[in-house]
C-alpha positions in Angstrom: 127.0 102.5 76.4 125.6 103.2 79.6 127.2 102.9 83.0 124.4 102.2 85.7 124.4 101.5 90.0 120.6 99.9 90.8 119.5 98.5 93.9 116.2 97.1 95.4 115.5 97.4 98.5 112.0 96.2 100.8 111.4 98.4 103.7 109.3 95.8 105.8 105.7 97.0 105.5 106.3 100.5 106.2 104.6 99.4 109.3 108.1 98.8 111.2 109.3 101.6 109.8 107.0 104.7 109.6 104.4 103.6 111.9 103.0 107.5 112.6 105.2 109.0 114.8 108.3 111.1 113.6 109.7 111.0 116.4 109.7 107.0 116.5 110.7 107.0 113.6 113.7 109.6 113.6 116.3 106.7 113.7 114.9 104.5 110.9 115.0 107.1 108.4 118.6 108.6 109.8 119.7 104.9 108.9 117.9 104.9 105.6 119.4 107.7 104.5 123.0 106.8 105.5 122.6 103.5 103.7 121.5 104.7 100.8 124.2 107.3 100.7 127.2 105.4 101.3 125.8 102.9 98.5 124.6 105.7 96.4 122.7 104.1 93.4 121.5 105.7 90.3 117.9 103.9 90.1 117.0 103.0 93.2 113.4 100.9 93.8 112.0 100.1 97.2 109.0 98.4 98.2 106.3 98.6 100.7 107.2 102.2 101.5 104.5 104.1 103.8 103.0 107.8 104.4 100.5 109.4 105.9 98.5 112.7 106.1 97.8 114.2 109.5 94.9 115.7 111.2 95.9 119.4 110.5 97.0 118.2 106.6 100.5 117.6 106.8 102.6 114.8 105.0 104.9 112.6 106.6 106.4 110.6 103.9 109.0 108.0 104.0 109.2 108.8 100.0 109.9 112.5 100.9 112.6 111.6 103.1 114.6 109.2 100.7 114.3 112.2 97.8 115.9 114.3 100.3 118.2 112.5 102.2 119.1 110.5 98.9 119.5 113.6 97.0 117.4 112.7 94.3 116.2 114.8 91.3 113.5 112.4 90.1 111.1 110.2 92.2 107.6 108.4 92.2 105.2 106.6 94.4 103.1 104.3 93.0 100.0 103.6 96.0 98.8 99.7 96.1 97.1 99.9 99.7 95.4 103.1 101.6 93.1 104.2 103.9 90.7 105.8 102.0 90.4 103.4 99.4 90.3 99.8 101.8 89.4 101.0 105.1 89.9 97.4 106.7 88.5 97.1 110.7 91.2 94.4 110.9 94.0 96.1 109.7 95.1 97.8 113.2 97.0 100.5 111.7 94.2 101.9 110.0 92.1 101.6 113.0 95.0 103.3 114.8 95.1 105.6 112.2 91.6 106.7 112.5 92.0 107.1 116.5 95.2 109.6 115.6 93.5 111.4 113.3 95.0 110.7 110.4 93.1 111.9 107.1 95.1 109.1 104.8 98.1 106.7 105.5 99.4 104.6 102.4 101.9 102.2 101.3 103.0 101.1 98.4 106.5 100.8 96.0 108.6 104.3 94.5 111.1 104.3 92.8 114.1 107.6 92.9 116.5 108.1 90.0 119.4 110.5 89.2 118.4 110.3 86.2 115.3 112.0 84.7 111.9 109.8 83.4 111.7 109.7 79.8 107.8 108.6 78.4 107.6 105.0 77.6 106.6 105.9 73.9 109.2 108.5 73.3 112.5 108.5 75.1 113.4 111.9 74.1 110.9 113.3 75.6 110.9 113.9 79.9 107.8 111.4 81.1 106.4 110.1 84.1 106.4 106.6 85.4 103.4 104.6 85.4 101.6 102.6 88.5 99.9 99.3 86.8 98.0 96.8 88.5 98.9 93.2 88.4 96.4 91.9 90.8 93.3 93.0 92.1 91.5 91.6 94.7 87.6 91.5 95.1 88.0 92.9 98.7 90.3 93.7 101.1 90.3 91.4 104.1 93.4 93.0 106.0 95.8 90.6 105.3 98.6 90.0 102.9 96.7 87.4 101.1 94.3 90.3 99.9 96.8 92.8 99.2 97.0 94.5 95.9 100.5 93.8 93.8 101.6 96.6 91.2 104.7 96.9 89.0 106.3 100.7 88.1 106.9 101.0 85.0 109.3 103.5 83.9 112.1 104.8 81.1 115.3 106.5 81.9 116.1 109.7 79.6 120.0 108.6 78.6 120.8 106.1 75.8 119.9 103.5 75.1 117.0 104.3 77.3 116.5 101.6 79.3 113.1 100.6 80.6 112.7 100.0 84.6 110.1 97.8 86.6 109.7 97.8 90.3 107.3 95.4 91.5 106.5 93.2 94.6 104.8 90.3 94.2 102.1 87.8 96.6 103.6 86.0 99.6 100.4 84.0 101.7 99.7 83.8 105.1 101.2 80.3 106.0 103.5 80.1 103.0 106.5 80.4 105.5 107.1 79.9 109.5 106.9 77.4 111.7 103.1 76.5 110.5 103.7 76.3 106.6 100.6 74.6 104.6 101.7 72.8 101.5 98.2 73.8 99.9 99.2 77.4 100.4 102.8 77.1 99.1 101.4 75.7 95.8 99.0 78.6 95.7 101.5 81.6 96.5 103.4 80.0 93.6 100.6 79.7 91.3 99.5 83.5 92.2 102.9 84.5 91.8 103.0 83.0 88.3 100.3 84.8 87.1 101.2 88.0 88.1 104.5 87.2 86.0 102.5 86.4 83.1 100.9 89.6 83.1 103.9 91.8 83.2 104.9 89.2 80.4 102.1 90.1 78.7 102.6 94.1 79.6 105.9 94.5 77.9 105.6 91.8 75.3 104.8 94.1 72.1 107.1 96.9 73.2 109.6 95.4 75.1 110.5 91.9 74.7 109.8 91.5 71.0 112.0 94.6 69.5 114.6 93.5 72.4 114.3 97.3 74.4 117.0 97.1 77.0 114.8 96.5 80.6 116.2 96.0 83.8 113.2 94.3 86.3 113.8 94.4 89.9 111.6 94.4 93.0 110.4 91.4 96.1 110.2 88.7 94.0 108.8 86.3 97.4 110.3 83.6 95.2 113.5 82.3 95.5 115.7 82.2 92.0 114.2 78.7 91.1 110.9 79.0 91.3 109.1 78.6 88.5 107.8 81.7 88.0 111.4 83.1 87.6 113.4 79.9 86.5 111.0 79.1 83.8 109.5 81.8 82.8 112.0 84.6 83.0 115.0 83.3 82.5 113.9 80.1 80.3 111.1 81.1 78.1 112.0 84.9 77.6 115.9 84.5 78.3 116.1 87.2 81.2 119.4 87.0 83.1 119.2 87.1 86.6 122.0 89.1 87.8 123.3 87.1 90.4 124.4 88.5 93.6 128.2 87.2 94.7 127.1 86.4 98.0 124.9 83.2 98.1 123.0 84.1 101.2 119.2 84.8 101.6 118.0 88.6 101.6 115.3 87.9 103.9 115.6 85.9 107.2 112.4 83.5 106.5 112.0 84.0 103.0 114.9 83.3 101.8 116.8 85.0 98.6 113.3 87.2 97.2 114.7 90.2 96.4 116.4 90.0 92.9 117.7 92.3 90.0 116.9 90.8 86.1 118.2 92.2 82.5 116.8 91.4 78.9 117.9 91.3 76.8 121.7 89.3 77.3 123.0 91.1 74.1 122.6 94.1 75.5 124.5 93.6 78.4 127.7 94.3 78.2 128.9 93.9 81.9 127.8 93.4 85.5 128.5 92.3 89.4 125.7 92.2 92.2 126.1 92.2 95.8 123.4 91.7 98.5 124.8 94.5 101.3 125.0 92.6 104.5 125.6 95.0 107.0 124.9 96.0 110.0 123.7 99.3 108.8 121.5 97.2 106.3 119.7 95.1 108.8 118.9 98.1 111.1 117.1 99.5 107.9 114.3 96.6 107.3 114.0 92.8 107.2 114.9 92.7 104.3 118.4 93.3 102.5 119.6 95.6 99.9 120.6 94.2 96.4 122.8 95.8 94.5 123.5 95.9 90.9 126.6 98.1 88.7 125.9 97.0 85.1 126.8 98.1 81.8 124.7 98.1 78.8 124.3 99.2 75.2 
């Protein structure tokens, strides 16, 4: 039986946050780290989390930062946007970037744990998480509609050795707002659908079929009955959402996107979820922390 705290947690773009100057930035990451202290999870996975490299080679790295102020042993960052790889004239920041300097700036999800990384074959053994792609666009055009989408895919060293995904999935440019397109909605949600059919298809063999204990969390940019979640999660392959006790949406626009799911039920034994609606939280990003104890076997 193992006794775990998880949360997921989107920074907002990494842009808000860690935009290139520590000194701007000094009192986003003193409120990060207080957070995730006085909530003090075991797993923790964020999204769109953001560093860069300076002119003279340094690192400035929101992941750095929540390793140290989190006091966590184990930690990885898994890169879905950069710089160097989709230098975009109409992304400002990079443009920005370029005019300060900067050698590389990133963003992309991590994922910190207390516990250390067991490889995905082999749980006895210490392992390293793994960054897989689960869309790829032709190009990058500077906008979110174009962004590459990833899931971590990780295994935690103590029985039963769960698995752990972090992932963030598509959202459209005029899904949401005041100017929402009805031909874009239907696309976001047939994009989004895909990319859950291929983590589906990731984890089916070793995973979902021998019934491994897996806890999925991440951005979601679908509300719990969408059908990409409804249906196919928690229908077809009999997920269980872990349901927050607070019914109220973790970002302001999007609504409830950020969620925490188990498979298989059998194995879980216990849990309660809370979406932290703080003060403190909403300094931190746009988007709220959710917040998982469960027990499993």
């Amino acid at each position: 039986m193992l006794k775990l705290r998880v949360m997921t947690l989107n920074l907002g773009g990494g842009v808000k946050n860690f935009t290139g100057s520590p000194e701007k930035s000094s009192g986003k990451t003193q409120a990060l780290a207080q957070l995730i202290n006085d909530i003090n999870p075991d797993f923790l996975g964020v999204q769109e989390v953001a560093q860069y490299i300076d002119a003279d080679g340094g690192l400035h790295s929101m992941v750095e930062r929540l390793r140290l102020d989190g006091n966590f042993d184990y930690y990885f960052y898994g890169e879905t946007l950069s710089m160097k790889k989709q230098m975009q004239i109409k992304k400002d920041l990079m443009i920005n970037g370029l005019f300060n300097d900067w050698w590389d700036w990133s963003k992309g999800n991590a994922v910190f744990s207390r516990t250390p990384f067991a490889r995905l074959g082999n749980p006895a053994k210490d392992g390293v998480p793994r960054n897989v792609p689960i869309f790829l666009p032709l190009s990058y055009e500077g906008t979110r509609d174009t962004d590459p989408r990833y899931v971590i895919l990780t295994r935690l060293k103590q029985e039963p050795s769960p698995f752990v995904m972090n992932l963030h999935l598509t959202t459209l440019v005029g899904e949401r707002g005041d100017h929402i397109w009805s031909e874009v909605v239907d696309a976001a949600r047939l994009t989004r659908s895909q990319q859950i059919s291929r983590v589906l298809g990731l984890i089916e063999e070793h995973i979902l079929i021998p019934e491994n204990p897996l806890i999925l969390m991440g951005d979601f940019n679908a509300e719990i009955n969408e059908y990409s979640l409804k249906d196919m999660l928690e229908q077809d392959h009999q997920f269980v959402h872990l349901a927050p006790k607070e019914n109220i949406p973790t970002h302001v626009n999007a609504g409830a996107v950020d969620h925490i799911f188990f498979f298989p039920v059998k194995r879980l034994i216990s849990y309660e979820t809370h979406i932290i609606n703080s003060a403190l939280a909403h300094s931190v990003s746009d988007h709220l922390p959710v917040v998982a104890d469960i027990v499993i076997e």
